[in-house]
Every structure is written in C-alpha cells, then in structure tokens.
C-alpha positions, 0 to 999 in steps of 0.5 A, a space after each residue: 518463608 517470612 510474610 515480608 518476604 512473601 509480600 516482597 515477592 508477590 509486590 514485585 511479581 505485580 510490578 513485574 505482570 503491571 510493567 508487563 500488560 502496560 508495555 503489551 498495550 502501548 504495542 498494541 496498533 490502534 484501530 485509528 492506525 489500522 483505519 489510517 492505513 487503510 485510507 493511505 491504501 485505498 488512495 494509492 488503489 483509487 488514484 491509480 484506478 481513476 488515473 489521478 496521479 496526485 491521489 496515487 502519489 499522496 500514499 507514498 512517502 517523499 522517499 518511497 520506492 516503487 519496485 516492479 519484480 521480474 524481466 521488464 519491461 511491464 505493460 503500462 510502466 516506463 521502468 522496474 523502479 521509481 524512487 521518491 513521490 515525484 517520480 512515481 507520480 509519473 507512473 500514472 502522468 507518463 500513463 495519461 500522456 501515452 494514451 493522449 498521444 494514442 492514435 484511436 484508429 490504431 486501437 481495437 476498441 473506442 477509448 472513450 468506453 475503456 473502464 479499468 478496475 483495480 481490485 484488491 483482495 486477500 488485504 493482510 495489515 501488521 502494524 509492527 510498531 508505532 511507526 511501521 507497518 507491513 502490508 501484503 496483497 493481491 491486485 487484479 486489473 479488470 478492463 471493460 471496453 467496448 469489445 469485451 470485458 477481461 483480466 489484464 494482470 494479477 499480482 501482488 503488492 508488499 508493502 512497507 509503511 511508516 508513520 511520518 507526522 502522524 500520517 501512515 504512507 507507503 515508504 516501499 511497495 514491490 509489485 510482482 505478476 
C-alpha cells in the first residue's frame, strides 16, 4: 500500500472516530438536565404532599396528560384522566375543596393532626435526547393521624418529560396501584 494511501486512510478513520466521539458527547444528557429534571419532579411530589396545587402544576407542561390506569374510580381523584396544566391542577384544588366541605364529626380522626407523605423511591431518569426524557418509579402515600399511622396506596408513576424554553416538565404521567 502506497504511504498516500495509508495517510488517506488513517485521515478518514480519524475524521470518521473525531465525528463519531463529538456526536457520542453532543448525546450525552448534562448533570444540569439531570438535576433540572429532578427539580421538575421534586415539585410535582412536594406540591402534591403539602396540598399546593400551584407547585404540583408548575411540573406539568401546558399540555400535559395526567392518567390513572385500571377500574376508577380511585381514592382522592374525580376522574381517570386530566388533560392540560389547568385541569390537573384541580387534582389537588378539587382535594382541598372536598376536605374543606367535610363534616369533621363524620371522620374517624381529628383533620387538624392528618399528615400525608409521599414518598418516592426506585427514581429511574433516562435523558433520551436533548429535549426528551423518561422517568419511571415507585410512590408510596403514608398517612399520620391521630389514630394510627398507615400506608394509604402504592403504585407507580411513568413519566414523559420534554424540555420546553429550557425547562424540563412533565408532558405525560400514568399513574398505576
């Protein structure tokens, strides 16, 4: 083999590995994604913990889909699905409002000592491109009352996330028990 064409070859096997490692790093998901993600998350969960139906919302995109899977109805939601930011605010207005209506001498416990917690665990985060993510994990609803501490549900939550303007939200979450 001529030199030239060694030179040719080896120049084009390192434009082709130069092409190849530039287009590997340009895929690869930040860790201010990652962490961006995490907030967008940690919002939706502590919104929905602390009853803040503002913070839960901001995590969803304007034209995000909240789905609950399997036979409804479920505990502590009016419907199986929720289409766009305003609506599944309501899940944690339309809350707020049921329990303000509430009889107390009805209930088997004193609401001023109700704790809830939502805990999540088992976070998977796969930044899939630049603009799209998948999230998948469990949940876990604790209640603390006056009368006993217990586990009020279990399920899991997958994701779909989309960078909007720089902004990591949730554009689909399916809920399951």
């Amino acid at each position: 083999m001529s030199a030239l064409r060694w030179i040719s070859r080896a120049t084009i096997a390192g434009i082709g590995s130069a092409v190849m490692a530039a287009s590997a790093m340009a895929a690869e998901p930040s860790l201010e994604d990652r962490q961006a993600i995490e907030e967008t998350l940690k919002r939706a969960n502590v919104g929905f913990e602390l009853s803040g139906p503002d913070l839960f919302a901001s995590a969803f995109a304007e034209d995000a889909v909240y789905e609950l899977t399997g036979q409804g109805p479920v505990f502590g939601y009016q419907k199986m699905r929720y289409s766009g930011r305003a609506d599944i605010r309501t899940i944690i207005g339309d809350r707020l409002e049921r329990a303000r209506n509430t009889d107390p001498a009805t209930l088997s416990y004193d609401p001023a000592s109700l704790r809830r917690y939502n805990r999540n665990t088992d976070s998977f985060i796969e930044i899939l491109r630049a603009d799209t993510a998948r999230h998948v994990s469990t949940w876990m609803v604790v209640m603390k009352t006056n009368v006993d501490i217990h586990i009020s549900a279990i399920g899991r939550y997958e994701d779909e996330l989309v960078k909007r303007d720089g902004e990591w939200l949730i554009l689909r979450r399916v809920r399951s028990e």
